[in-house]
C-alpha distance (Angstrom), angle and dihedral (degrees) to the residues before:
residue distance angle dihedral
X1 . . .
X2 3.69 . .
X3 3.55 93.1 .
X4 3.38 100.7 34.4
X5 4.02 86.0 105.1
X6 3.75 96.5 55.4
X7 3.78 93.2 46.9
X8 3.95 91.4 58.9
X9 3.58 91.1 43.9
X10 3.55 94.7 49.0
X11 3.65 92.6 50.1
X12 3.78 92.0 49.3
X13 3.58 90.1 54.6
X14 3.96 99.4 41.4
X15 3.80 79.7 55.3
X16 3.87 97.4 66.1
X17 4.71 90.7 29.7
X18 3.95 114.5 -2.6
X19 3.71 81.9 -178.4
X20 3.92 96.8 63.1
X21 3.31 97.6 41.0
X22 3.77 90.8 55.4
X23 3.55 90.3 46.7
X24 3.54 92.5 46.5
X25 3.89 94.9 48.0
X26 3.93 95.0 43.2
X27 4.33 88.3 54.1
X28 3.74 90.3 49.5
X29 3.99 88.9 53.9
X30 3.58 97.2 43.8
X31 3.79 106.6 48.7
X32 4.01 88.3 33.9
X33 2.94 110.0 -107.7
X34 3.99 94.6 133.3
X35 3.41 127.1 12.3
X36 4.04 94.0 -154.4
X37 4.04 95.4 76.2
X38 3.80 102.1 103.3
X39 3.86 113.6 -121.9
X40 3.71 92.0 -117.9
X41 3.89 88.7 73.3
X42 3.74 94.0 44.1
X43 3.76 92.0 69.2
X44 3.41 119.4 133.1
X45 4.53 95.8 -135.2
X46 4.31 82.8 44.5
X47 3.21 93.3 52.8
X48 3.90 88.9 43.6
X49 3.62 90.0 45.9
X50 3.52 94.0 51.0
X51 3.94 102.1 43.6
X52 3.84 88.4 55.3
X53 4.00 91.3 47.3
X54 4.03 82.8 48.0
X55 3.34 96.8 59.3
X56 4.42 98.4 43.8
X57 3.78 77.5 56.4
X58 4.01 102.1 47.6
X59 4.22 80.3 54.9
X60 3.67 95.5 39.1
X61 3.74 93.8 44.3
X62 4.03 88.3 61.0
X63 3.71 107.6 53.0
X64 3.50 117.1 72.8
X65 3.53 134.5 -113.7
X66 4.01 77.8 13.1
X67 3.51 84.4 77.0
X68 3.26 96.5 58.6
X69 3.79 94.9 44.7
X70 3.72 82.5 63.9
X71 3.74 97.3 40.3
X72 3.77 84.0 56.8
X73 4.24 91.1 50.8
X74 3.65 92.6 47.8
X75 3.67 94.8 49.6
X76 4.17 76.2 94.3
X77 3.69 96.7 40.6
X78 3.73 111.7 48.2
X79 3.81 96.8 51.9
X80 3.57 91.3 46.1
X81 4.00 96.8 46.9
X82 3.47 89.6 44.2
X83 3.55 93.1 51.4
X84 3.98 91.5 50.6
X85 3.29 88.7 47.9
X86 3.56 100.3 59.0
X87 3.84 91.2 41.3
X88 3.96 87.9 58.7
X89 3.50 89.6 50.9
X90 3.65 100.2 57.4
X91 3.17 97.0 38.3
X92 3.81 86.6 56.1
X93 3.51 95.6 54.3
X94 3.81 99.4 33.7
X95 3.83 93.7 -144.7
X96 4.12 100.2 106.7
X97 3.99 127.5 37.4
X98 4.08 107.7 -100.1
X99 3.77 89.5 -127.5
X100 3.48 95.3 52.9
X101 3.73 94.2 45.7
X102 3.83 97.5 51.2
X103 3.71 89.8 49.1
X104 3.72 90.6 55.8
X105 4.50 81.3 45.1
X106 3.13 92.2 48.9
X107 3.74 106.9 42.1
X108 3.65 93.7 41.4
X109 4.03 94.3 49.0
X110 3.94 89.9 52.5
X111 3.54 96.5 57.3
X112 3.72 94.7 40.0
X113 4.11 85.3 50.7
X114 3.67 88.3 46.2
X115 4.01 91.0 57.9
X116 3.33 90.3 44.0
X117 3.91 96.3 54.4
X118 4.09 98.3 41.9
X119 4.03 81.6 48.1
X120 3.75 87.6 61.4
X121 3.34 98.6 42.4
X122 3.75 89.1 55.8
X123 4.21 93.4 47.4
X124 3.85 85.1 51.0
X125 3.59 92.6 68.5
X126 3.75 88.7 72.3
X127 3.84 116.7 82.9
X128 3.66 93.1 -132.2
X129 3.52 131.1 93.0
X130 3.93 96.1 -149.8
X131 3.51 102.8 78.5
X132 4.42 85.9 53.9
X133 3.92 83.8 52.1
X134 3.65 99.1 45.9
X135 4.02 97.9 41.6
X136 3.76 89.3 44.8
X137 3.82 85.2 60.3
X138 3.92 105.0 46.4
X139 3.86 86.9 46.6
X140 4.06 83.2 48.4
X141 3.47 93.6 49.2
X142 4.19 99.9 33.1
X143 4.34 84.5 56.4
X144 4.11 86.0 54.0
X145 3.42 96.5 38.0
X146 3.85 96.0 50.7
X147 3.69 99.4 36.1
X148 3.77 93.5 54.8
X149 3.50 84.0 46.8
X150 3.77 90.3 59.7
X151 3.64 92.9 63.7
X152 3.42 105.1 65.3
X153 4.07 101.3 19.7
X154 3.99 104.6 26.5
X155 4.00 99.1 173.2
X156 3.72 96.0 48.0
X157 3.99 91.7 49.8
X158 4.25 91.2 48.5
X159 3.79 82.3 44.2
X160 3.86 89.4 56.4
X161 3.94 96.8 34.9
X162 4.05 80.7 50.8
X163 3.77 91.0 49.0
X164 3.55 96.0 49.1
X165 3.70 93.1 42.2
X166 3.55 91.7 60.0
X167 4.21 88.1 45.1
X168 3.59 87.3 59.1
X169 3.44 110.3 51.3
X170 3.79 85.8 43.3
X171 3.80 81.9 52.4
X172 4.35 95.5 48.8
X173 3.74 84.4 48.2
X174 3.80 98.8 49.2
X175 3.94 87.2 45.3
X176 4.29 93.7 46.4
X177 3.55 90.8 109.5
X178 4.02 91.5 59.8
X179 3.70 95.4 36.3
X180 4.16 81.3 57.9
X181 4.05 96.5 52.4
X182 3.86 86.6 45.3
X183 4.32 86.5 60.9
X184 4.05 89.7 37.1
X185 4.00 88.0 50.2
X186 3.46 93.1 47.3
X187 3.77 92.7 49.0
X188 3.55 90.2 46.6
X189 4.00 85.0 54.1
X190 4.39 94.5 51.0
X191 3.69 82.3 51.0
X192 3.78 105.8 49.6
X193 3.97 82.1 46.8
X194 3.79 92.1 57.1
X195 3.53 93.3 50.2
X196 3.71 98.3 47.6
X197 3.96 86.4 54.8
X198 3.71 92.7 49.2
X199 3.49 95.5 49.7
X200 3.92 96.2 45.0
X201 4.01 97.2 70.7
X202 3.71 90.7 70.0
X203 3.91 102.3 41.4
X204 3.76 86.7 87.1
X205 4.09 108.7 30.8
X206 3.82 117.5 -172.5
X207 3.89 90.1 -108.6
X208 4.08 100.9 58.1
């Protein structure tokens, strides 16, 4: 059960950027830092992978409605790295079943990406592009912060990723109604754009 702190942590953090935390994880194991990062994540092409992947999202993650777009992609990805990565951990350190471990990934990383997405949908309501930027960089910064706190005090990093967990869904729910007028205005949108291509056919008919 040794681990059992890193895994939720990781999967908290993979659910807000899979790619840092696998970039983050894969450092730490190859400069030595810890010696629980599997070897799979301390290659040299994952890391490369990874780091390039990092970087589409730290643009992606600031432009709205972009964001979303890539919330929407990663709805996939997240769980599923965060899931792998908690497997690879335990089976690294031998001291919690893989299965159980990247159901705990997993599980944890979807709700955490799930915060994260109805958050965004509620700071794209506002016209400004600030509030993406400076979101984007607390979550940036709160995924580094708490990871590399993992490695050298596990339980008090899951007890943070727990604690902010907990503040975020608290947060989605609190911020429903906006999240809802960001769907209705984007309906309203599609629709306007349906009518403007019906209606342009006949501005110029064949006999004017």
């Amino acid at each position: 059960m040794s681990v059992l702190p890193l895994v939720f942590t990781s999967g908290w953090a993979s659910g807000i950027n899979a790619y840092a935390v696998v970039l983050l994880l894969g450092i730490f194991g190859a400069t030595g830092v810890s010696d629980e990062v599997p070897a799979s994540l301390q290659r040299t092409d994952v890391l490369v992978v990874v780091a390039v992947l990092f970087l589409f999202e730290a643009v992606a993650d600031k432009v709205p409605y972009v964001d979303t777009a890539w919330d929407a992609v990663h709805t996939v990805v997240r769980p599923v790295a965060g899931a792998v990565v908690a497997a690879l951990l335990a089976g690294e350190s031998g001291s919690l079943p893989e299965i159980a471990a990247g159901a705990i990934g997993g599980s944890t990383a979807l709700v955490s990406h799930l915060v994260k997405a109805g958050t965004r949908m509620a700071v794209n309501t506002s016209p400004e592009p600030f509030s993406n930027i400076a979101l984007s960089a607390v979550e940036d910064l709160g995924v580094a912060g708490v990871v590399t706190f993992a490695i050298f005090h596990p339980w008090i990093a899951a007890t943070l990723a727990g604690t902010f967990l907990v503040a975020g869904l608290a947060i989605v729910i609190f911020l429903a109604s906006r999240i809802r007028r960001f769907w209705r205005r984007r309906a309203e949108r599609r629709a306007e754009r349906r009518r403007g291509q019906a209606v342009l056919p006949s501005a110029n008919p064949p006999w004017g």
